[in-house]
N, CA, C and O atoms as a CHARMM CRD file, in Angstrom:
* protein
*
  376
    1    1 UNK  N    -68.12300-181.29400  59.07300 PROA 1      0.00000
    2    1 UNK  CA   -69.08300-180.36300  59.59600 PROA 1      0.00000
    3    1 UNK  C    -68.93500-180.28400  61.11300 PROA 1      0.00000
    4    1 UNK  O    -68.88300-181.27700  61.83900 PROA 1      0.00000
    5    2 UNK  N    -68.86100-178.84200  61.58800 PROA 2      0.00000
    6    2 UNK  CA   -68.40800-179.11300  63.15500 PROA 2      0.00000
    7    2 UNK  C    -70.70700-178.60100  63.24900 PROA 2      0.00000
    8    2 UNK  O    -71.69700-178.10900  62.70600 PROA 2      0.00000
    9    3 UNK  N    -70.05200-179.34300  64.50300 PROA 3      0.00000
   10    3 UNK  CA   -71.62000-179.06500  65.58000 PROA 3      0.00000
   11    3 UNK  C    -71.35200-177.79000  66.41800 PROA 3      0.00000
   12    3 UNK  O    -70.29700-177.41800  66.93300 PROA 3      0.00000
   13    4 UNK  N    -72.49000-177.26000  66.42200 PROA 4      0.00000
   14    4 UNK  CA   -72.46500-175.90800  67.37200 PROA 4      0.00000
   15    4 UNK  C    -72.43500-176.27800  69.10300 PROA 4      0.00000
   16    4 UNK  O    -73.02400-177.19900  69.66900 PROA 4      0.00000
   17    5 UNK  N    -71.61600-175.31500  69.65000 PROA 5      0.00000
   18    5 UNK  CA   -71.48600-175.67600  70.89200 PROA 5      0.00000
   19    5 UNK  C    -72.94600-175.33600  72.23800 PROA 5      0.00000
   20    5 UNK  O    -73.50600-174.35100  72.72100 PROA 5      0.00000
   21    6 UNK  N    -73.01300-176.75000  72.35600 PROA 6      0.00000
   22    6 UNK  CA   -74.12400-177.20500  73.34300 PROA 6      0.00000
   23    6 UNK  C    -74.00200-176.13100  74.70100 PROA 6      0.00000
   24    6 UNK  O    -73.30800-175.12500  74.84600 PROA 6      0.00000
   25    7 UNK  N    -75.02400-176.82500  75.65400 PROA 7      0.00000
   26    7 UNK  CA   -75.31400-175.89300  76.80800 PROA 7      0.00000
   27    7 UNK  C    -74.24000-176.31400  77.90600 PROA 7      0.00000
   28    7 UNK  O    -73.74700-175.58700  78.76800 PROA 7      0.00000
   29    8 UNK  N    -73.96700-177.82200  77.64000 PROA 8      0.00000
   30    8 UNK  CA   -72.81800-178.17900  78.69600 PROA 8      0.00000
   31    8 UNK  C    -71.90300-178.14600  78.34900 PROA 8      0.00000
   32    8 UNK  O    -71.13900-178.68500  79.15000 PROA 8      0.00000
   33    9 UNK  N    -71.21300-177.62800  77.13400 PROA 9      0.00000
   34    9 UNK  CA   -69.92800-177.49600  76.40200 PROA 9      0.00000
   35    9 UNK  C    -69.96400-175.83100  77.13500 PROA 9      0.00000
   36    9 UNK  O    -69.18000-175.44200  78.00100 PROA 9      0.00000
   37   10 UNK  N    -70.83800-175.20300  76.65900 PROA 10     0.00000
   38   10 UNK  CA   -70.71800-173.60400  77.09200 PROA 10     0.00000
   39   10 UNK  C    -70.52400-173.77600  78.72100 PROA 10     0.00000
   40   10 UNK  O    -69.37100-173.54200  79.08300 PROA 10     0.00000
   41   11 UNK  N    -71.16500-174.03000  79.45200 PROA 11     0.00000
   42   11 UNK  CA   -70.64500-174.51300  81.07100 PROA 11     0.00000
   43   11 UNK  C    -69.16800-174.98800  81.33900 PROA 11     0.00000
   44   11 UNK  O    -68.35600-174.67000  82.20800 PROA 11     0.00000
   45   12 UNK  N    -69.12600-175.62800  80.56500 PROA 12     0.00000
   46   12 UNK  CA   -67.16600-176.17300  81.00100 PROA 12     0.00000
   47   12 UNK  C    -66.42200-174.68300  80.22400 PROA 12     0.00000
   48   12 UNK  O    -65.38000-174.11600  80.55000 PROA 12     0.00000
   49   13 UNK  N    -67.07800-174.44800  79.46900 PROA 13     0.00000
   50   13 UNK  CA   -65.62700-173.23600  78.63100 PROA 13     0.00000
   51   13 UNK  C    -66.04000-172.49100  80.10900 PROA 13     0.00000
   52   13 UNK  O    -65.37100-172.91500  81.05200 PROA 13     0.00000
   53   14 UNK  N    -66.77600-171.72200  80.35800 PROA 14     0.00000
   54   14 UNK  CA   -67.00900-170.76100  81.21900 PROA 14     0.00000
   55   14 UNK  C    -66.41700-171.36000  82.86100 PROA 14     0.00000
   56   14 UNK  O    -65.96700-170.54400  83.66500 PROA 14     0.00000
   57   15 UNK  N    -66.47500-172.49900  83.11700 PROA 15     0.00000
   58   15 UNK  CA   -65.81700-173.01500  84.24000 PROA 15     0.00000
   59   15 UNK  C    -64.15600-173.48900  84.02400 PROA 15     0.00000
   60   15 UNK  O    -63.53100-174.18800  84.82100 PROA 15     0.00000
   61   16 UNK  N    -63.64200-172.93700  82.78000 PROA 16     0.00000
   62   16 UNK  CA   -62.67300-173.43900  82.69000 PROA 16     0.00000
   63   16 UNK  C    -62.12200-172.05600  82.33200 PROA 16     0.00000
   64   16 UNK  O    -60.97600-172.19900  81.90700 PROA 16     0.00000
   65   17 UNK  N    -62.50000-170.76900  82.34100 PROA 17     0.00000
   66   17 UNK  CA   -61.91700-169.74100  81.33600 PROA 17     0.00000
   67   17 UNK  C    -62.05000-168.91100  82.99800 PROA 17     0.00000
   68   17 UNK  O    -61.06100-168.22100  83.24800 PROA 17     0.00000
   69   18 UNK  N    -63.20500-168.92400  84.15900 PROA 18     0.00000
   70   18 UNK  CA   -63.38000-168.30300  85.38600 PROA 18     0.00000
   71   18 UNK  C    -62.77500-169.05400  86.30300 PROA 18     0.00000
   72   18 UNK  O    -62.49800-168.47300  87.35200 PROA 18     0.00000
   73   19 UNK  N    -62.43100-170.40800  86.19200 PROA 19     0.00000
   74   19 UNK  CA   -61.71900-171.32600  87.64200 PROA 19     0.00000
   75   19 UNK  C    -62.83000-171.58800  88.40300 PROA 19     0.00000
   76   19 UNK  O    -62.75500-171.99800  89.56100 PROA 19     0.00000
   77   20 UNK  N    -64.09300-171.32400  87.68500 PROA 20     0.00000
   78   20 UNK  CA   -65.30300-171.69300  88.54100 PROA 20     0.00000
   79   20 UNK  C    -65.73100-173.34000  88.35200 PROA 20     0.00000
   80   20 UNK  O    -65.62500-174.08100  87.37500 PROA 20     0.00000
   81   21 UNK  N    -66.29500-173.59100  89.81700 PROA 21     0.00000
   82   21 UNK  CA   -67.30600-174.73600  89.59000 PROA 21     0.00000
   83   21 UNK  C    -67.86600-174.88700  88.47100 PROA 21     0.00000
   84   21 UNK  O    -68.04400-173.85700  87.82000 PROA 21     0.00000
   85   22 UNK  N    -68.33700-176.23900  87.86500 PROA 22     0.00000
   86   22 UNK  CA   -68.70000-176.57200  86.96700 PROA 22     0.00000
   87   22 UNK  C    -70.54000-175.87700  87.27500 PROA 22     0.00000
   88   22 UNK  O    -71.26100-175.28300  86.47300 PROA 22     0.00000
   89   23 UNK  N    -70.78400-176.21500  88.55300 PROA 23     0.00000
   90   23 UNK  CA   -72.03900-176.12800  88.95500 PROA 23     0.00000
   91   23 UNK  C    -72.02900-174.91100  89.38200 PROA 23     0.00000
   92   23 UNK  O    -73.19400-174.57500  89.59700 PROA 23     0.00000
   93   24 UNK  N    -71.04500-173.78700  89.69600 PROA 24     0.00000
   94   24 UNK  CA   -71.49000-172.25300  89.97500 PROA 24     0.00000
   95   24 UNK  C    -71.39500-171.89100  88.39600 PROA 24     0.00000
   96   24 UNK  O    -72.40700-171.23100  88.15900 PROA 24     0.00000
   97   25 UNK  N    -70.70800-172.01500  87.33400 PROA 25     0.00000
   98   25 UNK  CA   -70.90900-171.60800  86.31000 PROA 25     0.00000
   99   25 UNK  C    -72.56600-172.11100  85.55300 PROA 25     0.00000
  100   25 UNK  O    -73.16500-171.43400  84.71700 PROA 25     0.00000
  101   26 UNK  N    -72.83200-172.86100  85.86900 PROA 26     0.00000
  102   26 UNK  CA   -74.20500-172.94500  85.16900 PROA 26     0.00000
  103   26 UNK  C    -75.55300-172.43900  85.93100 PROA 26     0.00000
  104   26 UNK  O    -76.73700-172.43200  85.59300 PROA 26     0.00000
  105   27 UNK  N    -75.06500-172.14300  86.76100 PROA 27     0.00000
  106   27 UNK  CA   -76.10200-171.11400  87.90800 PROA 27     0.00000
  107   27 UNK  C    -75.60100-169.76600  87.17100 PROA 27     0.00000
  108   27 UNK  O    -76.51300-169.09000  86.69500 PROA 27     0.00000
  109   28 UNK  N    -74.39000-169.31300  87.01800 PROA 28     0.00000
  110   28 UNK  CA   -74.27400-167.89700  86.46000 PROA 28     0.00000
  111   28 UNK  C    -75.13900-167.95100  85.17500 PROA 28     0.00000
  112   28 UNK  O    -76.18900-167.30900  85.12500 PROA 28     0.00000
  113   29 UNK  N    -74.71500-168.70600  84.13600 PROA 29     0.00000
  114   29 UNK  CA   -75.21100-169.04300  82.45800 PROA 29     0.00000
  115   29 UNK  C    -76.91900-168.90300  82.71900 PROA 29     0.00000
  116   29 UNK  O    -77.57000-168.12700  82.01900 PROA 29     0.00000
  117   30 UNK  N    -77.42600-169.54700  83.55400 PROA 30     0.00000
  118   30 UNK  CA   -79.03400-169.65700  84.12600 PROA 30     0.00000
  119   30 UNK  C    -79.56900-168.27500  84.48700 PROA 30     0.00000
  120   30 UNK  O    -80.69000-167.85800  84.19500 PROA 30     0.00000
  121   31 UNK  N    -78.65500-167.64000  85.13800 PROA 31     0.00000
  122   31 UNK  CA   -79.14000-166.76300  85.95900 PROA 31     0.00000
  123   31 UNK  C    -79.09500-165.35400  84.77200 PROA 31     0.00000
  124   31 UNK  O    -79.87100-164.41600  84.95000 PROA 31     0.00000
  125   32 UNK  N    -78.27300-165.35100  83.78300 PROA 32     0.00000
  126   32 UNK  CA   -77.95800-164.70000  82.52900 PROA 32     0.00000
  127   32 UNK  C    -79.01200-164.82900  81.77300 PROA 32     0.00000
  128   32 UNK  O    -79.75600-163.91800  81.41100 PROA 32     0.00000
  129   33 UNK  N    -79.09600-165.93700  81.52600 PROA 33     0.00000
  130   33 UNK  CA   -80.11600-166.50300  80.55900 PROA 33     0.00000
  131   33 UNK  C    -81.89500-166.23000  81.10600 PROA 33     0.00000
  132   33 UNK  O    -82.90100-166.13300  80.40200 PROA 33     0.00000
  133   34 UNK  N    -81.76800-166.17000  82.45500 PROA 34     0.00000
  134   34 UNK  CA   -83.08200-165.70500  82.76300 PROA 34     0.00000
  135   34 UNK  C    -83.40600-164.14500  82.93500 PROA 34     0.00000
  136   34 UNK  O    -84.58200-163.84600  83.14400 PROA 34     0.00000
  137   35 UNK  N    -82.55900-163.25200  82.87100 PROA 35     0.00000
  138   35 UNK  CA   -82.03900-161.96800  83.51900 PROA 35     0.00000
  139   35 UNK  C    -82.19500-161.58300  81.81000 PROA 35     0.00000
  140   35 UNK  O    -82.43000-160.40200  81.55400 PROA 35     0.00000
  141   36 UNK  N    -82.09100-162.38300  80.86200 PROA 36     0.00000
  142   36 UNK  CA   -82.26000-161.55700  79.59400 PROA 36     0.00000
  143   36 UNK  C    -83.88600-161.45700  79.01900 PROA 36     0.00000
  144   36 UNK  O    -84.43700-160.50500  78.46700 PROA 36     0.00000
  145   37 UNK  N    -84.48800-162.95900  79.40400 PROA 37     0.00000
  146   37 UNK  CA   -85.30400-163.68500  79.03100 PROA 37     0.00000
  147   37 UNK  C    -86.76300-162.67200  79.77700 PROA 37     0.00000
  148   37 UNK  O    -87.83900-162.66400  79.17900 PROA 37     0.00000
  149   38 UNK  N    -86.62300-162.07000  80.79500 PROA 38     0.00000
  150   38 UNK  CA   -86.84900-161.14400  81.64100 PROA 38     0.00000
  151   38 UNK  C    -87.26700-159.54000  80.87800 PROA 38     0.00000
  152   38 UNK  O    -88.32800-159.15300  80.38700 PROA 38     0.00000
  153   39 UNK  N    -85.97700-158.88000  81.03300 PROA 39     0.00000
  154   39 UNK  CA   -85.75400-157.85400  80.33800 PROA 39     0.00000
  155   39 UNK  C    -86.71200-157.80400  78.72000 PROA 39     0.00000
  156   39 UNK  O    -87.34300-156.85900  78.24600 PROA 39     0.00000
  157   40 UNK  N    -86.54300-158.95800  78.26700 PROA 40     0.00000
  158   40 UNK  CA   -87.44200-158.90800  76.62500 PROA 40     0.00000
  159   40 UNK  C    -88.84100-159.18400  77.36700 PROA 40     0.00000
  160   40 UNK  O    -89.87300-158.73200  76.87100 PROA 40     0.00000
  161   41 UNK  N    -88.86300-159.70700  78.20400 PROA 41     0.00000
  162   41 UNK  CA   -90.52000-159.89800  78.28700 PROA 41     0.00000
  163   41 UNK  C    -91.44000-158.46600  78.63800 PROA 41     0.00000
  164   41 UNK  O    -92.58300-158.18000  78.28100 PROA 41     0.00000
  165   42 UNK  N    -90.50600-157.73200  79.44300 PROA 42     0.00000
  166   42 UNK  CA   -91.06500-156.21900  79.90300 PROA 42     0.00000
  167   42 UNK  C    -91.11900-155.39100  79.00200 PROA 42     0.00000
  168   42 UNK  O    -91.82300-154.38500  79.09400 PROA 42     0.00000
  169   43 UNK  N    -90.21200-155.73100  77.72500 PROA 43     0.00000
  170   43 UNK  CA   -90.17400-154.75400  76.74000 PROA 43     0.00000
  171   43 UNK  C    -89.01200-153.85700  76.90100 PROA 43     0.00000
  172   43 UNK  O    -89.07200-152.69200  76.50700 PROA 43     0.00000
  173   44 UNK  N    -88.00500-154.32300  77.43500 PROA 44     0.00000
  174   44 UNK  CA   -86.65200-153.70200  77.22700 PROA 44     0.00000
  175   44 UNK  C    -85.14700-154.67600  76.58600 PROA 44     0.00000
  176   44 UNK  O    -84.74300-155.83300  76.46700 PROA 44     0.00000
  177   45 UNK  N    -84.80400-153.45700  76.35600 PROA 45     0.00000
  178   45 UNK  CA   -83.37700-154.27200  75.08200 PROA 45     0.00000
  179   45 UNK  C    -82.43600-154.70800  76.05700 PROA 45     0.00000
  180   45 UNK  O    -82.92400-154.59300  77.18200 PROA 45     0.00000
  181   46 UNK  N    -81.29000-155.15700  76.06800 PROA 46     0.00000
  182   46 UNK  CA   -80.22500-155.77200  77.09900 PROA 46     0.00000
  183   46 UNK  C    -79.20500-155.65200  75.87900 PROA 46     0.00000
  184   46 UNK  O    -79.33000-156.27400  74.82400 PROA 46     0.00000
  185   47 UNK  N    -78.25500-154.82800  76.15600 PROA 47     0.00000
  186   47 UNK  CA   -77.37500-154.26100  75.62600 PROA 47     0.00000
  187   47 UNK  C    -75.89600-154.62000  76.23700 PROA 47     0.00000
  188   47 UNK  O    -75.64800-154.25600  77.38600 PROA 47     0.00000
  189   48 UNK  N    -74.54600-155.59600  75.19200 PROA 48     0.00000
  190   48 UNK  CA   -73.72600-155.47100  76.02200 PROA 48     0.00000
  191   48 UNK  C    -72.68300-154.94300  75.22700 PROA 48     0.00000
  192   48 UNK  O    -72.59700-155.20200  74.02700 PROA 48     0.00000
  193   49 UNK  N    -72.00100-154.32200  75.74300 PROA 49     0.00000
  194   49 UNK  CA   -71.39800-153.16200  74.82200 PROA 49     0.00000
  195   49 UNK  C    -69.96800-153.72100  74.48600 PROA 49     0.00000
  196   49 UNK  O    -69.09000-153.81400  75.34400 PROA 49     0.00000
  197   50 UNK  N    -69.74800-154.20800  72.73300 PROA 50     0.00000
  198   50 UNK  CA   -69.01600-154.51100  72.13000 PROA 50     0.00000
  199   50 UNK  C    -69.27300-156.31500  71.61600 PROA 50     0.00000
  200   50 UNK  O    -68.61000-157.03000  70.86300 PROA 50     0.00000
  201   51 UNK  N    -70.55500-156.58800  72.43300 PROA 51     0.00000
  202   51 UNK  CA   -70.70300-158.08900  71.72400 PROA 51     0.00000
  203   51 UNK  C    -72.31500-157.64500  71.27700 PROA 51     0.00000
  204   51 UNK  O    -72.41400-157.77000  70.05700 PROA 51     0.00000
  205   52 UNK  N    -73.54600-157.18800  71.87200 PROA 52     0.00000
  206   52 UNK  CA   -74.54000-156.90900  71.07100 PROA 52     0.00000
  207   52 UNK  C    -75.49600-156.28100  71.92200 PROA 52     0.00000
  208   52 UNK  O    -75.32100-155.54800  72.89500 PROA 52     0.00000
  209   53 UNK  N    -76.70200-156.76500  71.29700 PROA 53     0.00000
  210   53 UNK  CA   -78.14300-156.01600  71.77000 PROA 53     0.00000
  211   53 UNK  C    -79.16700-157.29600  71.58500 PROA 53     0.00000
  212   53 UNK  O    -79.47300-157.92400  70.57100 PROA 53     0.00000
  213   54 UNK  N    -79.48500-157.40500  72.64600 PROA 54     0.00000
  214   54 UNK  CA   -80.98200-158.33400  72.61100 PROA 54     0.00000
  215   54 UNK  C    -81.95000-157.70900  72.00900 PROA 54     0.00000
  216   54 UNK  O    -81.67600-156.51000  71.96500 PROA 54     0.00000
  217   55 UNK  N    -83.09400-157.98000  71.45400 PROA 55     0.00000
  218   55 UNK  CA   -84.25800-156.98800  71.87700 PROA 55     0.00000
  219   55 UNK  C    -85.01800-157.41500  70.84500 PROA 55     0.00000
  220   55 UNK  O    -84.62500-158.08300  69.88800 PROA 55     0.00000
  221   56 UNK  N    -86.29700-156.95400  71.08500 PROA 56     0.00000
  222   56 UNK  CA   -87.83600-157.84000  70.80200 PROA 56     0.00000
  223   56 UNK  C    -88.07800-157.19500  69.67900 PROA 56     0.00000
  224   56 UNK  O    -87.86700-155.98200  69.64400 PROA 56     0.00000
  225   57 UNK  N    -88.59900-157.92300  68.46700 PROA 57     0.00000
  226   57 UNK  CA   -89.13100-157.50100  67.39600 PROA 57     0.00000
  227   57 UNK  C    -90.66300-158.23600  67.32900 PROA 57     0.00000
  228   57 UNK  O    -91.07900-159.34500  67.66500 PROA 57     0.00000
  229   58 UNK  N    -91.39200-156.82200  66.61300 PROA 58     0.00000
  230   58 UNK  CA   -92.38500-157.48900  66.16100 PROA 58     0.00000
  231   58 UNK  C    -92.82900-157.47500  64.61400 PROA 58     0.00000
  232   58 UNK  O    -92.56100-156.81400  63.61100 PROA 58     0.00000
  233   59 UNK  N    -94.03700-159.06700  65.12500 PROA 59     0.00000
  234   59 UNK  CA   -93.57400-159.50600  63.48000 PROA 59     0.00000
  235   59 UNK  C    -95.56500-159.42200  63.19200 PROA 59     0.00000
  236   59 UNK  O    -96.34700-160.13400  63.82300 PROA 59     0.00000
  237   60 UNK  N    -95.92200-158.57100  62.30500 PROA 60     0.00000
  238   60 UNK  CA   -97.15100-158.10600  61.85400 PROA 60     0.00000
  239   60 UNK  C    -97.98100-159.85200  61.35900 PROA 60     0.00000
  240   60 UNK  O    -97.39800-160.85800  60.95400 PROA 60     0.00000
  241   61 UNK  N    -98.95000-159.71800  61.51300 PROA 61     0.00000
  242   61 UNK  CA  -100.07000-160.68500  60.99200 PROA 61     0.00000
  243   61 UNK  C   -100.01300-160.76100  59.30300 PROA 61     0.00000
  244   61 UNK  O    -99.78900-159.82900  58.53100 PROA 61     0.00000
  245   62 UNK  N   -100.27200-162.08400  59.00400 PROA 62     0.00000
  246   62 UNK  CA   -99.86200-162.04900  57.49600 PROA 62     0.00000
  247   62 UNK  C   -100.81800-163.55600  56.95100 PROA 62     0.00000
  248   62 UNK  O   -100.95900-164.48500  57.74700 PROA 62     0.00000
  249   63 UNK  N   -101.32800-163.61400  55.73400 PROA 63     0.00000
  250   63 UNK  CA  -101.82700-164.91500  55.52100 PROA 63     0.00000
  251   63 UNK  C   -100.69100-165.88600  54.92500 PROA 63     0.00000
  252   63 UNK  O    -99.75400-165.39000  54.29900 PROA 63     0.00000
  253   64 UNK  N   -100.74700-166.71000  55.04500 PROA 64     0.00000
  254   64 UNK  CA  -100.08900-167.94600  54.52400 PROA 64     0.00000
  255   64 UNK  C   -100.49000-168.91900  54.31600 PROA 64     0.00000
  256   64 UNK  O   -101.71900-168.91000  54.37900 PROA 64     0.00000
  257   65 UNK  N    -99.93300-170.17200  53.99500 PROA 65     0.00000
  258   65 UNK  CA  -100.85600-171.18500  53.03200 PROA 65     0.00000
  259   65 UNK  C   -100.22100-172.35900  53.73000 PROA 65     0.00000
  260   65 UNK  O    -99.18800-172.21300  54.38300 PROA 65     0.00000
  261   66 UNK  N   -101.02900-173.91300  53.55700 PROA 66     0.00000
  262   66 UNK  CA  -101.06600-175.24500  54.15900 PROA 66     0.00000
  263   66 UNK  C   -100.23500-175.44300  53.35700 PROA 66     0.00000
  264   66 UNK  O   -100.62400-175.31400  52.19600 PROA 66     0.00000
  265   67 UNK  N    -98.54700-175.89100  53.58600 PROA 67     0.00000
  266   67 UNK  CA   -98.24900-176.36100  52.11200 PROA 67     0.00000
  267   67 UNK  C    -99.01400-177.86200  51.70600 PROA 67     0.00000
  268   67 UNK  O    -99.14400-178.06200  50.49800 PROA 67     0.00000
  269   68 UNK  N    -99.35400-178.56600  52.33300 PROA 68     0.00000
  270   68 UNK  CA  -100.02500-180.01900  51.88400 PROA 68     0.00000
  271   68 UNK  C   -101.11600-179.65100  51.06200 PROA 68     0.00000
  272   68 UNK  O   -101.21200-180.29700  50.01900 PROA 68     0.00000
  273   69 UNK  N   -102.49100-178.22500  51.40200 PROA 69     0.00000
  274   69 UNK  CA  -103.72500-178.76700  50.80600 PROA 69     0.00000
  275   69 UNK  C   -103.57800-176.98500  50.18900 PROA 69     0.00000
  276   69 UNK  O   -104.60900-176.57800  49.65500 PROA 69     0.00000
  277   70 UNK  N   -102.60600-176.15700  50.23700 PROA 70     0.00000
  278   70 UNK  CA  -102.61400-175.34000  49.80300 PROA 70     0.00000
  279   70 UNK  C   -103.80600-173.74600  50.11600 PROA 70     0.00000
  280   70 UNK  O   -103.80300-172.58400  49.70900 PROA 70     0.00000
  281   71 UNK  N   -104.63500-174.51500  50.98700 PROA 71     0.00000
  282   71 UNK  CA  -105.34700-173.60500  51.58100 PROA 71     0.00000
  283   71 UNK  C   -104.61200-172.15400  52.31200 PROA 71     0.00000
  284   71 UNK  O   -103.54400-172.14500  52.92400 PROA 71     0.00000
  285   72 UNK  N   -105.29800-171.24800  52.11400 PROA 72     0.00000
  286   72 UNK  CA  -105.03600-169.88400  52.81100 PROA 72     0.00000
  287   72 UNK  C   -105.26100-170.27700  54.27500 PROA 72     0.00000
  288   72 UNK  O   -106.18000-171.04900  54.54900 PROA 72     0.00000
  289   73 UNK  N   -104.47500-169.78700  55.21000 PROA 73     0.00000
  290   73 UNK  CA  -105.10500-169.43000  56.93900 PROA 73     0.00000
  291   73 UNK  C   -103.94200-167.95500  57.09600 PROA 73     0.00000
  292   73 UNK  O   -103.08800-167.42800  56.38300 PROA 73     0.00000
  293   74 UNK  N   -104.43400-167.76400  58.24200 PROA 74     0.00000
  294   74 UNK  CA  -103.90600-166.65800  58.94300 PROA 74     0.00000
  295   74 UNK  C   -103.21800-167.15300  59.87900 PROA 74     0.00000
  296   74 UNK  O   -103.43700-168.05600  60.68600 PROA 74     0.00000
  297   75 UNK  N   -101.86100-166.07700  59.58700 PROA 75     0.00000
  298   75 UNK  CA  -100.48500-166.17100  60.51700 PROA 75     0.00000
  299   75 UNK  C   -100.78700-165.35700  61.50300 PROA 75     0.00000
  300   75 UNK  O   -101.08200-164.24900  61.05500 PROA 75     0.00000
  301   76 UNK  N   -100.87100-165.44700  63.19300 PROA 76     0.00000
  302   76 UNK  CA  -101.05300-164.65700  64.45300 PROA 76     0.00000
  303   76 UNK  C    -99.70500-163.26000  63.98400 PROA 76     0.00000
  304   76 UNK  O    -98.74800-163.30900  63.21100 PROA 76     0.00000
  305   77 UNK  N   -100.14600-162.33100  64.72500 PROA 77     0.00000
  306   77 UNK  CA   -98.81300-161.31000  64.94100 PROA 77     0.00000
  307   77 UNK  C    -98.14600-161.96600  66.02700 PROA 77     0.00000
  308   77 UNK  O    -98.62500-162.62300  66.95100 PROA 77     0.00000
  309   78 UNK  N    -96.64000-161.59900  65.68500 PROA 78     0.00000
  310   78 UNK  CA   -96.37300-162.38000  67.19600 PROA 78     0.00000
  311   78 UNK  C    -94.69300-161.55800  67.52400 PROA 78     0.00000
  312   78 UNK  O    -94.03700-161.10700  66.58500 PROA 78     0.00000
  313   79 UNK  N    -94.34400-161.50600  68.55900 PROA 79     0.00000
  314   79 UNK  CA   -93.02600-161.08500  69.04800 PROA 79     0.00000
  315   79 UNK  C    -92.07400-161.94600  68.73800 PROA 79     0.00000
  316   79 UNK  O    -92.32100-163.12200  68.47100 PROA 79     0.00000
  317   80 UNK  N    -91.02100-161.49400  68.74300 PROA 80     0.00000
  318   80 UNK  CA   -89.29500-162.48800  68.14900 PROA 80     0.00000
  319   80 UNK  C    -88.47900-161.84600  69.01400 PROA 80     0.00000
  320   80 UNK  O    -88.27000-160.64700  68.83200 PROA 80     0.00000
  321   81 UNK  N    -87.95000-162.44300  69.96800 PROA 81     0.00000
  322   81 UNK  CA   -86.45400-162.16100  69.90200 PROA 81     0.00000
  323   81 UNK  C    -84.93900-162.37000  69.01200 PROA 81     0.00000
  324   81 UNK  O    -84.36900-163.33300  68.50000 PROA 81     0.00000
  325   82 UNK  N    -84.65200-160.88400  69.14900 PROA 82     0.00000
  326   82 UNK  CA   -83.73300-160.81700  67.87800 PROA 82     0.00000
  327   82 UNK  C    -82.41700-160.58300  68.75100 PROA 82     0.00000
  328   82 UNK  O    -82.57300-160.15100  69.89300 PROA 82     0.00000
  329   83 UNK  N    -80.87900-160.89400  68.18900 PROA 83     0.00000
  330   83 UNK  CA   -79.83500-160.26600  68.81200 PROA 83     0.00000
  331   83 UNK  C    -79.53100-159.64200  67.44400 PROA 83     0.00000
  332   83 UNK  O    -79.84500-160.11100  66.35000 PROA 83     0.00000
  333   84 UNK  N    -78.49800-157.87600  67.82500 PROA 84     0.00000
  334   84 UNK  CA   -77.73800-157.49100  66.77500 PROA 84     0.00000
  335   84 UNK  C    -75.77100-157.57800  67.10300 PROA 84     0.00000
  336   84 UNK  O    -75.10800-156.83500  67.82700 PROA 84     0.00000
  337   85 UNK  N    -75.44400-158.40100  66.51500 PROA 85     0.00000
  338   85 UNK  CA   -73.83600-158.56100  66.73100 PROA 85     0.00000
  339   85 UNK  C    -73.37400-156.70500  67.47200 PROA 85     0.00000
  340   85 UNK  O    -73.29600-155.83400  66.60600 PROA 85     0.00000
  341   86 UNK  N    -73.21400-156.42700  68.38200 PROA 86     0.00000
  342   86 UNK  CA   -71.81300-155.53700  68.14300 PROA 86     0.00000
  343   86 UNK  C    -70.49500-155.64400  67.69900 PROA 86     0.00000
  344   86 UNK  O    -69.95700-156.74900  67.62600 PROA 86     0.00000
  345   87 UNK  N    -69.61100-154.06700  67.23300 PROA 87     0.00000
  346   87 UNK  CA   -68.97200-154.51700  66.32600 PROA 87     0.00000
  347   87 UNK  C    -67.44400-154.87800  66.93200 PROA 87     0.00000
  348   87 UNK  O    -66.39400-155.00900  66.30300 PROA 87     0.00000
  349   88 UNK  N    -67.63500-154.96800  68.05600 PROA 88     0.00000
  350   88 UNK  CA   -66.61500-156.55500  69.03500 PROA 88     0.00000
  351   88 UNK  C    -66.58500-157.93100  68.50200 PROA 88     0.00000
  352   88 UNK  O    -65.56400-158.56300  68.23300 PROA 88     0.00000
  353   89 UNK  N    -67.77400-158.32200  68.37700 PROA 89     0.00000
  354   89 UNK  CA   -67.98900-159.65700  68.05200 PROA 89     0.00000
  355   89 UNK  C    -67.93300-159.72800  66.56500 PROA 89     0.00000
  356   89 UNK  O    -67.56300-160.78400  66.05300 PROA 89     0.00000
  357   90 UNK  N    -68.33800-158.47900  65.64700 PROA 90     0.00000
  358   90 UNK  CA   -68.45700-158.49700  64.53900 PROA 90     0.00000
  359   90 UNK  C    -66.89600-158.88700  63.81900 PROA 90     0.00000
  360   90 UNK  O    -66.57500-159.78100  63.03500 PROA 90     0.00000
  361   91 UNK  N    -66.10400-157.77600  64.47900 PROA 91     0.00000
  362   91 UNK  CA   -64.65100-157.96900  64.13100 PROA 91     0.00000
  363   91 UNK  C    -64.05300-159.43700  64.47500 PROA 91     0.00000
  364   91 UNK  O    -63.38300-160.01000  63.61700 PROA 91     0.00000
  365   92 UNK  N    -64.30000-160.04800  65.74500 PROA 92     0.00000
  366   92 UNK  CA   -63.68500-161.06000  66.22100 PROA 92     0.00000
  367   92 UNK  C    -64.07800-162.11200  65.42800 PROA 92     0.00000
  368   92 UNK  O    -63.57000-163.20900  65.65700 PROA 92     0.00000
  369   93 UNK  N    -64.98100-161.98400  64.43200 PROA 93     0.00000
  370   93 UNK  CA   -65.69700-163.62800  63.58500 PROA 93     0.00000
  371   93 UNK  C    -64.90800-163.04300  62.21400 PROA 93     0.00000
  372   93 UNK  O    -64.86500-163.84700  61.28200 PROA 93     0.00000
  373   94 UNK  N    -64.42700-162.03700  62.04400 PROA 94     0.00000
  374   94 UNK  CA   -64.32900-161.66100  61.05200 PROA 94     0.00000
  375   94 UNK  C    -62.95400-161.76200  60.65300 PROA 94     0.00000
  376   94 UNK  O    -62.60600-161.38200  59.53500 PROA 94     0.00000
């Protein structure tokens, strides 16, 4: 079973694939990662053309149950961030 690649594994590929610092590449990855994190909070999609689409789904109020005592409660509505593959990435796994 392989393990999925971590946050400091993704930092060395990216400092090893740009010739960048170990430490300017994880300021870029940060600065990405907040620059998306951003964009979904205002209510806009972040689109990169041929790997995907960020963008916020919402997920309606619903009852559900304790599984221990089986009781009913209510599930909040709540927002998700979703990605959709573009079909770059789609082909390249494929």
């Amino acid at each position: 079973m392989e393990y999925p690649m971590n946050k400091a594994e993704l930092i060395d590929a990216i400092s090893t694939a740009t010739d960048l610092p170990k430490a300017t590449a994880a300021r870029a990855l940060e600065a990405f990662t907040a620059s998306v994190t951003t964009a979904l909070q205002q209510g806009d999609d972040v689109s990169l053309v041929g790997f995907g689409t960020f963008t916020v789904k919402a997920r309606a109020a619903r009852e559900g149950r304790n599984p221990q005592t089986g009781a009913a409660l209510q599930i909040a509505a709540a927002k998700l961030p979703g990605f959709k593959p573009g079909k770059g990435l789609k082909d390249a796994v494929n």
